[in-house]
VOMIKE-634473 format. One record per residue (C-alpha): z, x, y; residue number from 1; residue in one letter; chain. Coordinates in steps of 0.001 Angstrom, whole numbers, plus 500000, padded with zeros to 6 digits. Layout:
N
> zz_xx_yy_n_res_chain
> Z_X_Y_NUM_A_A .
...
//
This chain:
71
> zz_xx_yy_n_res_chain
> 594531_030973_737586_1_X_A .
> 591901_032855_736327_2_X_A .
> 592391_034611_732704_3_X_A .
> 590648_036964_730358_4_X_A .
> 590579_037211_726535_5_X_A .
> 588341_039145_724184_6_X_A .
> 586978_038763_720590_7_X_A .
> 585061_040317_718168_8_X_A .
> 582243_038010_716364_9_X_A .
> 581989_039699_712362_10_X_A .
> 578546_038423_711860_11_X_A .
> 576101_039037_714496_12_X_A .
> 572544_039897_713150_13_X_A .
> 570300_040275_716081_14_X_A .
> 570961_040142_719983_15_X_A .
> 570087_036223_719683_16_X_A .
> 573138_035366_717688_17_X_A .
> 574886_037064_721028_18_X_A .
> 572677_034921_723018_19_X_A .
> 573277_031905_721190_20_X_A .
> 577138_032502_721351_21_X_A .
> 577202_033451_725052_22_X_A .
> 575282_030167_725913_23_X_A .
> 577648_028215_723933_24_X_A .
> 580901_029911_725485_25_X_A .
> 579577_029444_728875_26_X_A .
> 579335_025839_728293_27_X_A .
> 582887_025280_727957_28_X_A .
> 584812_023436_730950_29_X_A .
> 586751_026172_732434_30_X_A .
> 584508_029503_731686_31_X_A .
> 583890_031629_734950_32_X_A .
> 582335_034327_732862_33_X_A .
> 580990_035504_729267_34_X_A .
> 580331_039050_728250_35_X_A .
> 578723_039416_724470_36_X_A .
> 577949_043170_723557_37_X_A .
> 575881_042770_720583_38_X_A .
> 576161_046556_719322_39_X_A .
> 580033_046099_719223_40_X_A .
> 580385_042469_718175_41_X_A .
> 582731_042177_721206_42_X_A .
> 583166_038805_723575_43_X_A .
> 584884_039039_726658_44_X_A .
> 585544_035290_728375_45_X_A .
> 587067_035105_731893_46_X_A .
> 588426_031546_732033_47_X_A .
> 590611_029054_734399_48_X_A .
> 593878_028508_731921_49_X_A .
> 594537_025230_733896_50_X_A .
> 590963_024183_732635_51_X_A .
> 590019_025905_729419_52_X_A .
> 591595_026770_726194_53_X_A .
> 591563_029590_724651_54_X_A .
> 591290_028159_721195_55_X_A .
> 588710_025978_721911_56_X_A .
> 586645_029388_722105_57_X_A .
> 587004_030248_718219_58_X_A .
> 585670_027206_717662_59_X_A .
> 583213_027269_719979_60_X_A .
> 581866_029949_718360_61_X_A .
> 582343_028755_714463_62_X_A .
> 580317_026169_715604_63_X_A .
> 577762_028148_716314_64_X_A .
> 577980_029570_712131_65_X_A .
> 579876_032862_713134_66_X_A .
> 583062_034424_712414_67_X_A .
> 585642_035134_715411_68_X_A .
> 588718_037282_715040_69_X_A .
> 591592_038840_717855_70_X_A .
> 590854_041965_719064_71_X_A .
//
């Protein structure tokens, strides 16, 4: 079944570190869909839940050097 979950990224500088994390996310086994919006530091990740989990994004994106946090 298809989910969604957002997140807010603290650190973005420029619209490449939303490029660089949207890349990344849409990597992940199980993604259907990433949405970064640089101006508000917000990601939005549609998702299969029997595929994907949702805490593997977090660190999806600290490995990527930025900070994620709940919305």
């Amino acid at each position: 079944m298809n989910e969604t979950t957002q997140l807010r990224v603290l650190d973005f500088d420029c619209p490449t570190c939303a490029s660089t994390v949207e890349r990344a996310l849409s990597n992940v086994d199980g993604v259907r869909d990433v949405e970064v919006h640089y101006a508000t530091g917000r990601v939005e990740i549609e998702y299969d839940d029997s595929v994907a989990d949702p805490d593997a994004f977090t660190q999806v994106i600290e490995s990527q050097g930025y900070t994620p946090q709940p919305v």
